[in-house]
C-alpha positions as CSV (number, residue, x, y, z in Angstrom):
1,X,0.0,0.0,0.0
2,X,2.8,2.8,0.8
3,X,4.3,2.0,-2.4
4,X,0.9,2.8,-4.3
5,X,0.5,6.2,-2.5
6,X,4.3,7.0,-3.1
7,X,3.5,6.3,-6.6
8,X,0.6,8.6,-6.8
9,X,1.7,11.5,-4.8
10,X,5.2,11.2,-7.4
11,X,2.8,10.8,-10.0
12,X,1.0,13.8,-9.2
13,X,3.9,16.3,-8.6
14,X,5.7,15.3,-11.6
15,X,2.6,15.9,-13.6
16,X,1.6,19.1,-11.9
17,X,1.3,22.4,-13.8
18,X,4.0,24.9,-14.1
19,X,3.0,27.7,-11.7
20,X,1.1,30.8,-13.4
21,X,4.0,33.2,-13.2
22,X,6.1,30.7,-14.8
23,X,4.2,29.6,-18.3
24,X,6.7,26.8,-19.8
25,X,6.0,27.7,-23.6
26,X,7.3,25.4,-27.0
27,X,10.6,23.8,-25.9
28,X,13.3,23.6,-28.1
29,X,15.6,21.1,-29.1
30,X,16.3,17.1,-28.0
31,X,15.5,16.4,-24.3
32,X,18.9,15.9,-22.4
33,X,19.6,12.6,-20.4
34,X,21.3,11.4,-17.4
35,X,24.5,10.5,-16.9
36,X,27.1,9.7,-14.6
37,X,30.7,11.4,-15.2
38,X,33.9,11.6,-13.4
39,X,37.6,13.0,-14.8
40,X,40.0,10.2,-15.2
41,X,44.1,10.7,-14.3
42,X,44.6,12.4,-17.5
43,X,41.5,15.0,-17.5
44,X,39.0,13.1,-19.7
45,X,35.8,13.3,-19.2
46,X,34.3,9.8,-18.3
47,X,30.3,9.4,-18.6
48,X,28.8,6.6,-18.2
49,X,24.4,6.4,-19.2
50,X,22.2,3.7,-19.7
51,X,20.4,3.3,-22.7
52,X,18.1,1.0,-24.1
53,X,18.3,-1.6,-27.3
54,X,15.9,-3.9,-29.1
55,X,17.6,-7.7,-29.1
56,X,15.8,-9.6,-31.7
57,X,15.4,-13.4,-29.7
58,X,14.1,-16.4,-30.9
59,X,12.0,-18.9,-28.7
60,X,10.5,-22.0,-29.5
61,X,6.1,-21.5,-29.6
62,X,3.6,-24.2,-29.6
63,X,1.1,-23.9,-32.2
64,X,-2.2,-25.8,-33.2
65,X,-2.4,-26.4,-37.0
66,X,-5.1,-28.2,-38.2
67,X,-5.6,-29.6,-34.8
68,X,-2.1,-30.5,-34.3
69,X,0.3,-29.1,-31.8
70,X,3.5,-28.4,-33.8
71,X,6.5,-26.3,-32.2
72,X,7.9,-23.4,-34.1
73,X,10.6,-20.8,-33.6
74,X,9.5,-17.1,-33.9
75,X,11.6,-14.5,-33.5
76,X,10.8,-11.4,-31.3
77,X,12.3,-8.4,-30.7
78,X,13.1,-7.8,-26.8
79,X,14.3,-4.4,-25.0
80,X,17.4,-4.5,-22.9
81,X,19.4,-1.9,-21.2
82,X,23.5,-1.6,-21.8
83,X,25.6,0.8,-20.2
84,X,27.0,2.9,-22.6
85,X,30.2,4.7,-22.1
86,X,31.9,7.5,-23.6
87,X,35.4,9.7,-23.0
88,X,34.9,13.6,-23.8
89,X,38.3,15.7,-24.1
90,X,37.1,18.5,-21.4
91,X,38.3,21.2,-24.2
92,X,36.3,20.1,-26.8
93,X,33.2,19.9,-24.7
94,X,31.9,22.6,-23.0
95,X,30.2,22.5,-19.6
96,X,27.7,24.9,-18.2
97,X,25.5,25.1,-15.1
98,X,22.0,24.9,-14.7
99,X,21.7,28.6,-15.5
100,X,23.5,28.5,-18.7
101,X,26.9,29.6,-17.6
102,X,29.7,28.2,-19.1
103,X,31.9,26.4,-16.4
104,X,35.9,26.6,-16.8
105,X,38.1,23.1,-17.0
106,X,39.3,23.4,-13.4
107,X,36.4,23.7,-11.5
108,X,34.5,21.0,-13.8
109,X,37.5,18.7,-12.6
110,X,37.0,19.3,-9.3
111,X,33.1,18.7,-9.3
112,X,33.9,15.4,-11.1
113,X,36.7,14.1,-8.9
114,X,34.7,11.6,-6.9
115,X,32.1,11.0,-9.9
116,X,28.6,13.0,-10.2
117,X,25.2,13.0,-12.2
118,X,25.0,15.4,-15.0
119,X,22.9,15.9,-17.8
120,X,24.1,15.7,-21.2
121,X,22.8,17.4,-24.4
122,X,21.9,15.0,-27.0
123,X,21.5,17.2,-29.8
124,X,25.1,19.2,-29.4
125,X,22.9,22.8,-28.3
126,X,22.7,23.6,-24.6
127,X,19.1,22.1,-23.3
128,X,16.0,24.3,-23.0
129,X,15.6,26.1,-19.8
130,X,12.5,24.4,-19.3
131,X,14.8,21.1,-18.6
132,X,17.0,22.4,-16.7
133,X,14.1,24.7,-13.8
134,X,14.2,20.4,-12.8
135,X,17.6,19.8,-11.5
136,X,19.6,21.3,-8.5
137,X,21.7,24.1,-9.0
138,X,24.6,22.8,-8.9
139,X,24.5,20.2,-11.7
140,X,26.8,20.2,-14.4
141,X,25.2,20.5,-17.7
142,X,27.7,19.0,-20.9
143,X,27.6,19.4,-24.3
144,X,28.8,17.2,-26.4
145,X,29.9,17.6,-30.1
146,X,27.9,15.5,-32.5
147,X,28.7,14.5,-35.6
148,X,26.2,14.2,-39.3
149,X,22.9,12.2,-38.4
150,X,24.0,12.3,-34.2
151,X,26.5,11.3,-31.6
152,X,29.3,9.2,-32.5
153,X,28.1,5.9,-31.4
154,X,30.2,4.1,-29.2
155,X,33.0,1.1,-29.7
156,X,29.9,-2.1,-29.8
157,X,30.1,-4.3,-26.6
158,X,33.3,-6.9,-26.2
159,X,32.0,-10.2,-27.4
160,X,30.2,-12.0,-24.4
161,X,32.4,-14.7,-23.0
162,X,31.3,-18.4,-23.2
């Protein structure tokens, strides 16, 4: 029961109206997602994110045909996650904060240190301010290059060990 009226309060908050004095109007641009990002030895940018894929699968079915069960392999097409992970060079991506204020090298390193959510731009232009009235002040807000038809994607998976 608790976990069906925590589910309807968030429900409710997160679907609540932007107050009056505070109309959110057209957004523009890509949504931004979640990641979490730390600076390696060298100064990199390391984020790590989630995402989600369609596996195609194949599983064996029973079938009746013409009153006969026969077994049959389909083929469906199943959604996992996979952690993706990318490396930014810290001077080819620009960082801001929530407010739109670009963020200098040193002080992006230092925030990073011990590892931190931030959001990342998927579409290489900062995100709306409409995304960003949702976070805390102090997150880190990159911006990411991309390249003809969207980010780079990254190196595929190593092959799963047997």
């Amino acid at each position: 029961m608790p976990h069906l009226l925590f589910a309807a309060v968030t429900a409710a908050l997160l679907a609540a109206p932007a107050p009056k004095d505070e109309p959110i109007g057209d957004v523009k641009g890509a949504e931004p997602k979640l990641a979490v990002a730390r600076v390696d030895d060298a100064g990199a940018i390391l984020m790590r994110s989630t995402v989600m894929v369609y596996v195609p699968v194949q599983k064996e079915v029973a079938v009746n045909v013409n009153g006969q069960i026969q077994k049959r392999v389909v083929t469906e097409t199943v959604a996992q996650t996979r952690t993706e992970e990318r490396k930014y060079d810290p001077k080819d991506t620009p960082v801001y904060d929530v407010k739109g204020e670009k963020v200098d090298a040193k002080a992006v390193a230092e925030r990073l240190k011990n590892g931190a959510v931030v959001v990342v731009s998927t579409d290489g232009q900062k995100p709306d301010p409409a995304f960003l009235k949702a976070l805390k002040e102090d997150t880190l807000v990159l911006v990411p290059a991309v390249g003809p038809g969207g980010p780079v994607p990254p190196p595929p998976p190593p092959p799963e060990k047997k």
